[in-house]
C-alpha positions, -999 to +999 in steps of 0.1 A: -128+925-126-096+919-106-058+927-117-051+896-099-046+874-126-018+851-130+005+864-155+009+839-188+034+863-206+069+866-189+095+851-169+079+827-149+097+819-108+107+785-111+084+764-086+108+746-065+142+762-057+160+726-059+153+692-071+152+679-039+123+698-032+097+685-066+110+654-051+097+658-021+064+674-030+059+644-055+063+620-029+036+635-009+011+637-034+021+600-044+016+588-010-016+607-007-029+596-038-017+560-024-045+561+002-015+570+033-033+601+043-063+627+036-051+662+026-063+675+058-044+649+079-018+658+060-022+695+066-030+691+101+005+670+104+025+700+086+007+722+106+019+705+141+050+702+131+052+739+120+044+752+152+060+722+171+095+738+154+085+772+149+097+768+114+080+779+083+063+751+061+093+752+037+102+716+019+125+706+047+096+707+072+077+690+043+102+660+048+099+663+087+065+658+086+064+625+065+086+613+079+065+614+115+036+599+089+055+572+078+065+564+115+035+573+135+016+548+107+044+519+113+054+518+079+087+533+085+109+526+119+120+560+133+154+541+137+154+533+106+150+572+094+177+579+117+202+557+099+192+567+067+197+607+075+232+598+093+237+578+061+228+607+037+251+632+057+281+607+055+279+610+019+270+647+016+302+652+036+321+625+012+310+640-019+332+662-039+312+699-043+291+698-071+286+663-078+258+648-069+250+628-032+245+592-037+241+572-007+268+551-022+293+580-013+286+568+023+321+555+035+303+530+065+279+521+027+309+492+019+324+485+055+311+447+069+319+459+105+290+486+103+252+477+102+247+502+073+218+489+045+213+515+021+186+494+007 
């Protein structure tokens, strides 16, 4: 019998580091159970775009590589993922430290001469 048991007594590592991150996981496994991939598409995908950026398969490459899904599948414009990112960083730059970023924060969110939808 192995020591390799997983230990039920005792402080426990939290799973994901940030909230962000369950997020993400959950929308992967909701798009997967949505029909929008196979798990080994979808490992194949995280795989490629591991060694594509030499990066580890950490949450952020998690994101990369759905985002390339959502694209490469037509459901999701790459333009349109470039606006919302430039969208999200506008707000992560206007939001005070330690409040929470709301796409709302954007400053271009409530200007008419900008093209900005957050919806």
């Amino acid at each position: 019998m192995s020591d390799d048991r997983i230990p039920l007594d005792g402080p426990a590592d939290p799973v994901f580091a940030k909230p962000w991150e369950a997020q993400a996981f959950a929308l992967v496994v909701t798009l997967h159970d949505g029909g929008l991939f196979s798990w080994s598409q979808w490992a194949e995908a995280l795989g490629a775009q591991t060694r594509q950026t030499g990066r580890a398969a950490d949450y952020a490459a998690w994101l990369a590589t759905l985002e390339g899904l959502l694209a490469a599948r037509g459901i999701v414009a790459p333009e349109r993922l470039a606006e919302r990112r430039a969208a999200f960083a506008r707000a992560a730059a206007a939001t005070p430290h330690g409040e929470p970023i709301r796409l709302a924060n954007d400053p271009l969110a409530n200007d008419p001469s900008t093209n900005v939808r957050l919806g």
